[in-house]
N, C-alpha and C positions, 0 to 999 in steps of 0.2 A: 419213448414213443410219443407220448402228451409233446416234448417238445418240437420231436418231429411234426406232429401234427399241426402245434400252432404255428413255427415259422413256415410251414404251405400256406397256412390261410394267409397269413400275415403277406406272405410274396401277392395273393389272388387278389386281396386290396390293393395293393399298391399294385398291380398290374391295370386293374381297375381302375384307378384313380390318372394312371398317368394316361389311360384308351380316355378317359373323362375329359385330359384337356388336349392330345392330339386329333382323335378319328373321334366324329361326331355324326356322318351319315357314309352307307356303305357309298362305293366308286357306280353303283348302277343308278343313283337317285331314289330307290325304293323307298315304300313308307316307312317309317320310324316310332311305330307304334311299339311300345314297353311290351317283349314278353314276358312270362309270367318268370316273377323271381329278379324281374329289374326292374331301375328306379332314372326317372328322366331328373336331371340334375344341370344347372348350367357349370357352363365351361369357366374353371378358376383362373385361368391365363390363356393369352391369344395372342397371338403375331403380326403385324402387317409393314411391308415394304414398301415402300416409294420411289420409284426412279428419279434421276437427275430430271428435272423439267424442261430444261431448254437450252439453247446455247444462243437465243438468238438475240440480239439488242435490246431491238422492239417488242421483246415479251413478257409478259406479268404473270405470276402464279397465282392461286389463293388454293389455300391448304383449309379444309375443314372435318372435324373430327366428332362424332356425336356415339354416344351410346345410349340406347335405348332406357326409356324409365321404366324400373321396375321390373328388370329383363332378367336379374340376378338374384330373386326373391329366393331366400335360402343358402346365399351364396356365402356362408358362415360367418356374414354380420360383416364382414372387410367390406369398407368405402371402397378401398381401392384407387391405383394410380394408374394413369394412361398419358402415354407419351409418345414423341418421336424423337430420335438422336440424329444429329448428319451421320453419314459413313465417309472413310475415304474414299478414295479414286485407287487406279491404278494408270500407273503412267510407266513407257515405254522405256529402254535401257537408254536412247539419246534425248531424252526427255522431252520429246518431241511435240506429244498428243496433249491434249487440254483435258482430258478427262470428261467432253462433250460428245465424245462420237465423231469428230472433225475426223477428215483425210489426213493423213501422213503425209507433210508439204514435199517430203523427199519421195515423193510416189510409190511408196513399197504399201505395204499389206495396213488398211486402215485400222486406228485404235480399236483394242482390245482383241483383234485376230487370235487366233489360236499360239502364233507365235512370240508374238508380240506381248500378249498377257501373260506367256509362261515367264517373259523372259524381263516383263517390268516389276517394278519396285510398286510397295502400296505407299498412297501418301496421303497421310492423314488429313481430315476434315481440316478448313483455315478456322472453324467453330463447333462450341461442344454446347449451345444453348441447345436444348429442349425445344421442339416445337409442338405448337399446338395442343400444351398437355391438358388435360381432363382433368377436372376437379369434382363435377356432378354429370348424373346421368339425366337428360332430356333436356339439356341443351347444348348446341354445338358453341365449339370453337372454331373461330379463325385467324387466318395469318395470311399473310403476303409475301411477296417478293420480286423482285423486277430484277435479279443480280443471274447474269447471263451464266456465271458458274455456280448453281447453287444446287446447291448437292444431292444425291441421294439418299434418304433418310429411313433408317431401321427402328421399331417402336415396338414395346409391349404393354399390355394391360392385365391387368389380375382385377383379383375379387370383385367388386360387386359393379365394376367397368368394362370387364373383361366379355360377358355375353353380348352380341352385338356387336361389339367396337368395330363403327366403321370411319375410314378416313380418304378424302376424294381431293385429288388436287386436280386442279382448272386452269388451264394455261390458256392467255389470249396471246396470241404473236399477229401485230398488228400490218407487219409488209414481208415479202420476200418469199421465199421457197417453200416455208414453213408456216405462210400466216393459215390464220383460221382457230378454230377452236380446239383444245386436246382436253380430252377426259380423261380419268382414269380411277376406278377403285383401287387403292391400293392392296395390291399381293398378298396372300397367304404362303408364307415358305412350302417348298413342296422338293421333291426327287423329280418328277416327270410332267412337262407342258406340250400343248400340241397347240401351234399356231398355222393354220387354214387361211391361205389368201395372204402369205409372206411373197414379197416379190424383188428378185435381184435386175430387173431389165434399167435399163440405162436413163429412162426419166423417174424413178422410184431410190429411193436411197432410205435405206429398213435397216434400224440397229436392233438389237435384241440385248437389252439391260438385264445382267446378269448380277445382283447382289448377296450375297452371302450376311445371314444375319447371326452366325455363332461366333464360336472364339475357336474355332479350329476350320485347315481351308478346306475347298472346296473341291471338286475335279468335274468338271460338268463335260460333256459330250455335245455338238450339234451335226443336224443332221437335218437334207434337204432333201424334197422328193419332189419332183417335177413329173410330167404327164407321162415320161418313159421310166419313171422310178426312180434311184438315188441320184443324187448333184454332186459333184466335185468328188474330191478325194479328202485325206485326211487333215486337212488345213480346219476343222473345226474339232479334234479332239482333244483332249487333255489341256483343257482351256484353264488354268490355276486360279481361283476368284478367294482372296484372301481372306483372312477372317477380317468381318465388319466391314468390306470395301464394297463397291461396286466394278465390274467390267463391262462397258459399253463394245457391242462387237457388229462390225459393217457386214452382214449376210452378202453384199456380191462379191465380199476376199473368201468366201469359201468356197467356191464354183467360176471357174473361168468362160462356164457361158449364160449369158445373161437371160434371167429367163419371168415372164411377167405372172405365172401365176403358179406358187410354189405352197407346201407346206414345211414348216419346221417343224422338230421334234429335239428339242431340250431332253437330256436327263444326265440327272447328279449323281457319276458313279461314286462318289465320296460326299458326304455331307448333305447339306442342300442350300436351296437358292430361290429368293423370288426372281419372275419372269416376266417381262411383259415385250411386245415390238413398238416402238416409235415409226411410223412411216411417213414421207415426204414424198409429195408426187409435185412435178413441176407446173401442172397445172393444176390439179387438182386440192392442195394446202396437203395438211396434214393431222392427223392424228394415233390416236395409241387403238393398238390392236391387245385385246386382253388373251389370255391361253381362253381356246375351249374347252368345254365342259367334257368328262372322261368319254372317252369313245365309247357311242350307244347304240342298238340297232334301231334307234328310233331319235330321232334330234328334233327340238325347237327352237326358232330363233325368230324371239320379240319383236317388234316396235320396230317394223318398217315405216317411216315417215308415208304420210296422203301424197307428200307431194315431191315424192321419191321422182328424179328424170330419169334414174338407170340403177337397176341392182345386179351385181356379180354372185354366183355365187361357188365358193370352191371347197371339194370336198375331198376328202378321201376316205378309202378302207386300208385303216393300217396295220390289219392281221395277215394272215395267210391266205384267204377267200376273199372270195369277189364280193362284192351288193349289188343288188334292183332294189330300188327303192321307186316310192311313189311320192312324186312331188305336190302339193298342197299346200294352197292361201290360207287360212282364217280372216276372212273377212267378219265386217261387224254380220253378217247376215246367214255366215255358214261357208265352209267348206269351198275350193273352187280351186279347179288344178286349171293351171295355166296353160296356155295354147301352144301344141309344138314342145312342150316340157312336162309330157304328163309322169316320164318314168324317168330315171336315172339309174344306167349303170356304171358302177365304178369297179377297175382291175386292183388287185389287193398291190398293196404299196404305191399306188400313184395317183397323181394327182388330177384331179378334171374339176374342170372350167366351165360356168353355164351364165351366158348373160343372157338377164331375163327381163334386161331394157327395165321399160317403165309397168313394171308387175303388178303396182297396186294402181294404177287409174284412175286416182282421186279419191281411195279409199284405204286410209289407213292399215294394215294387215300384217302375221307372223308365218315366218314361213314352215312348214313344218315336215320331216320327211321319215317317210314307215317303210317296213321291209313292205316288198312286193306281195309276196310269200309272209305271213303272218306269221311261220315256223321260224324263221330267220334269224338268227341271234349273229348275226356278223355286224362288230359294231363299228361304226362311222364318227368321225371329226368332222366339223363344217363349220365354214363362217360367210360375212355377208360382206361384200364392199360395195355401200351404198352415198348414193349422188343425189345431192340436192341444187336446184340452180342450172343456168345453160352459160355458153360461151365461156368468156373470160371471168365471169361471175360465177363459180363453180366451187362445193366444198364436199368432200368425203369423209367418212366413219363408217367405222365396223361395227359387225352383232356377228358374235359366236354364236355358236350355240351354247345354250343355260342349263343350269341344274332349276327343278322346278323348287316353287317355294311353300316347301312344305309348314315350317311352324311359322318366320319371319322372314324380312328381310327391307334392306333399309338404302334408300338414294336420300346422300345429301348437296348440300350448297344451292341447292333450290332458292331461288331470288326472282319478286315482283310475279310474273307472270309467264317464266320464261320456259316453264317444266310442262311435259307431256309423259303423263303414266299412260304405257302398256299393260294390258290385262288379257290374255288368252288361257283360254279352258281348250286344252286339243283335242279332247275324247266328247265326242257326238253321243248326248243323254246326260252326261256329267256337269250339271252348272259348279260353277267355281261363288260363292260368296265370300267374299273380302274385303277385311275392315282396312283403310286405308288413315292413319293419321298423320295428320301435318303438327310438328313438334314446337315447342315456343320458340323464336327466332334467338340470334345469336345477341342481338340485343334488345330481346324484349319480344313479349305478346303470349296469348293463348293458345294452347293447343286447339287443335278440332279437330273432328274423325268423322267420316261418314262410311257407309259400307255401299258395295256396289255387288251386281248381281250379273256374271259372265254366262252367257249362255253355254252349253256344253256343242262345240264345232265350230266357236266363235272365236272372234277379236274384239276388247273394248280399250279403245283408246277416250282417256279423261283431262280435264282438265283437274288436276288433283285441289283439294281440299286447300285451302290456305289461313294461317293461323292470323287470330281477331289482332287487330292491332303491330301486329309484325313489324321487328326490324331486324334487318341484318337477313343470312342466310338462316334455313329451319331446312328442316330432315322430316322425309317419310317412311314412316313407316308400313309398312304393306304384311297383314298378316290371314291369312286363310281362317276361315271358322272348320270348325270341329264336324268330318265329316263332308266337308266338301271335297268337290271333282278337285282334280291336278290343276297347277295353275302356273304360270309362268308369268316372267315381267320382265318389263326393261322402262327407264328412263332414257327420254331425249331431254337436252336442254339447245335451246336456241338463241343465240343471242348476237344478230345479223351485226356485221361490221361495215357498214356503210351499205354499198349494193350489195355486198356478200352474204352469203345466208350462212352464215357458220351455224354449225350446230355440233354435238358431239349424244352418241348412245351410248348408254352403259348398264347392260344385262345385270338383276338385279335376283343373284341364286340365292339360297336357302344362307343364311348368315351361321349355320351351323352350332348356334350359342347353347346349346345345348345337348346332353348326350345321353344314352342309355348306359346306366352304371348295372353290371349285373353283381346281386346280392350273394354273398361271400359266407360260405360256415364251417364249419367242418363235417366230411366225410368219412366215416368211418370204413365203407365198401373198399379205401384203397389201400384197409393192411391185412384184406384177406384176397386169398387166390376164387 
């Protein structure tokens, strides 16, 4: 009996410890406060993915990687390593595809299609260096690249690098279909993604990079829903993503009718897979669409630009039930539903569409949307496709919807003067206080930290902190004090190409570095009736 008893405990540890470095906040955003008999612990390893960057001539990457100082206090004394590996590609049975996401020159079903990827070969990285690997926490690394095939990259971190690790690649693509700015946080592996504001219409060309970061493959499913419900037929199932490779996959081969405002929905019947969209508008440039945050019956989405020309916004209910929801600004000043959009409703499984032009009017603001009905628990996806610039001088990026950030969370590659932190507190009475630090650059300088003070119904958009003496790129960190209202974030960074206003946003959720470990003993109640 004794030994039965200790290999239970022994399993409730090690059950413990492996919830310690997967699942770190529940799927609703809720608070994360220790109940009683557990112990808040950071995470001993982490994940993150990176898609291919680009295929295009004219374009340059920079890869940057920072983990937070001092994020890992306890994390059993390991230093710790953090890195990134290339993956391979997968390439088609006539060896056709570039492993860039290009069209099939022989005009059948573009790279990575459902068929196509079952039926390619994987082919390994043309290199196995390491990028951007991490040696100390609180200051980043960088890297470059300008190599039009350069690859998709898989990384892990343990011990005392692992809390935090985040890594942001930055592509400028200087002319053509594609120019403009692309962000991207790099991925969390996961089973299930929901991308809001995916579109297969004929000026838009939207891949969905699918990588696999184990040693066993993959079986992913996708799936479109347009304003009358599902897209196409089975042309995105049982999509094979091998181990360590990536599959880049053209969303208009899997629907023969072309349709401009769609949601996708990824998920990993086998395995799992980071996820992100690349999208390309013909006039518009392009950037990466990140998954949203898990379907809520209440959603926020950060750090709408002041000087936003036009914002889309597309959403769905992808339960069984329908939504009303109530549409609302956070302005720096309070609260403020928009004219002609004060309600939205949405039919369950389908997609809807709301342009809301030019929303903020010269003021900064987050959108935010609540059941009608306060009773409401039918949860919603949404994301934002927003326009800065007029005419032929025009750039676009996305805002999901975010997880709020409860202990941390962190935007890097920040350079000169080009960042704009979003701050929104959504609940009216609730001020949000939060300490904001600008970290020592990649080649030199001082931290600094200041705290800022959100009003509760508000929006603060800042001009973030920047470290004394600074070189190179530095990281913020953005973290809530103890006790304060909900808070939400996104970084824009800006960095005009000529008349071009390129910019790119990237919602900046809870970095999850840590988790509630529940404490482990033995029970005697389970060897009597």
């Amino acid at each position: 009996m004794k030994r039965t008893m200790m290999s239970l405990t022994g399993v409730a540890v090690a059950l413990a410890a492996v919830t310690g470095v997967a699942a770190v906040a529940g799927p609703d955003g809720g608070s994360q406060d220790a109940p009683r008999g557990s112990t808040r612990l950071p995470v001993q390893r982490s994940a993150l993915l990176c898609p291919a960057p680009t295929s295009s001539e004219v374009g340059e990457t920079a890869y940057t990687a920072f983990a937070p100082k001092g994020a890992a206090a306890g994390a059993d004394g390991k230093k710790g390593t953090a890195q990134l590996l290339p993956a391979g590609t997968v390439q088609d049975a006539a060896g056709a595809a570039d492993g860039k996401g290009k069209k099939n020159p022989k005009g059948g079903k573009g790279k990575g299609s459902g068929a196509d990827s079952a039926a390619g070969q994987a082919v390994p990285p043309r290199d196995t260096k390491p990028v951007v690997p991490l040696r100390e926490a609180g200051r980043p690394v960088t890297a470059t690249t300008d190599r039009p095939d350069a690859p998709a990259l898989v990384g892990t971190a343990d011990g005392a690098l692992a809390p935090g690790w985040t890594v942001q690649q930055t592509t400028s693509v200087a002319a053509g279909a594609g120019r403009g700015l692309l962000g991207l946080s790099c991925t969390t592996p996961d089973t299930t993604f929901w991308f809001p504001g995916v579109s297969t219409a004929t000026d838009r060309q939207d891949y969905v990079h699918l990588t696999n970061p184990d040693s066993t493959p993959a079986v992913v499913d996708l799936e479109l829903r347009g304003k009358d419900g599902g897209l196409g037929g089975s042309a995105g199932e049982d999509i094979s993503v091998p181990p360590h490779t990536t599959v880049p996959v053209l969303l208009s081969t899997l629907t023969g009718a072309p349709t401009t405002n769609a949601s996708l929905h990824v998920v990993a019947r086998e395995g799992r897979v980071g996820a992100a969209v690349q999208a390309s508008d013909g006039k518009l440039g392009s950037d990466w669409l990140p998954a949203a945050a898990d379907p809520s019956p209440r959603v926020v989405l950060p750090g709408i630009p002041k000087d936003a020309t036009s914002v889309r916004l597309v959403a769905l209910a992808p339960g069984e039930a329908d939504a009303d929801l109530k549409v609302q600004l956070a302005t720096p000043t309070g609260m403020i539903t928009p004219a002609g959009v004060e309600t939205l409703h949405l039919k369950s499984g389908m997609t809807t569409a709301v342009d809301l032009k030019d929303l903020t009017k010269g003021e900064a603001g987050s959108l935010v949307l609540t059941p009608s009905d306060s009773g409401s628990k039918v949860p919603v996806a949404a994301a934002l496709r927003v326009t800065r610039g007029k005419g032929d001088k025009q750039e676009m990026a996305f805002i999901p919807a975010t997880r709020p950030v409860e202990k941390r969370a962190t935007a890097v590659d920040n350079r000169g003067k080009d960042s704009t932190l979003s701050l929104v507190a959504p609940e009216k009475g609730k001020d949000a206080k939060v300490k904001v630090t600008a970290s020592a650059g990649s080649g030199g300088g001082t931290p600094a930290t200041k705290t800022y003070t959100v009003k509760g119904g508000t929006s603060l958009d800042i001009a973030p902190p920047r470290p004394a003496g600074v070189k190179g790129s530095y990281a913020l960190t953005v973290e809530p004090e103890s006790g304060s209202g909900p808070v939400y974030a996104a970084r824009m960074l800006a960095r005009p190409q000529g008349g071009l206003p390129a910019f790119t946003v990237q919602p900046l959720p809870d970095d999850r570095g840590s988790v509630l470990v529940p404490t482990a003993g033995q029970d005697l109640s389970v060897l009597t009736n």
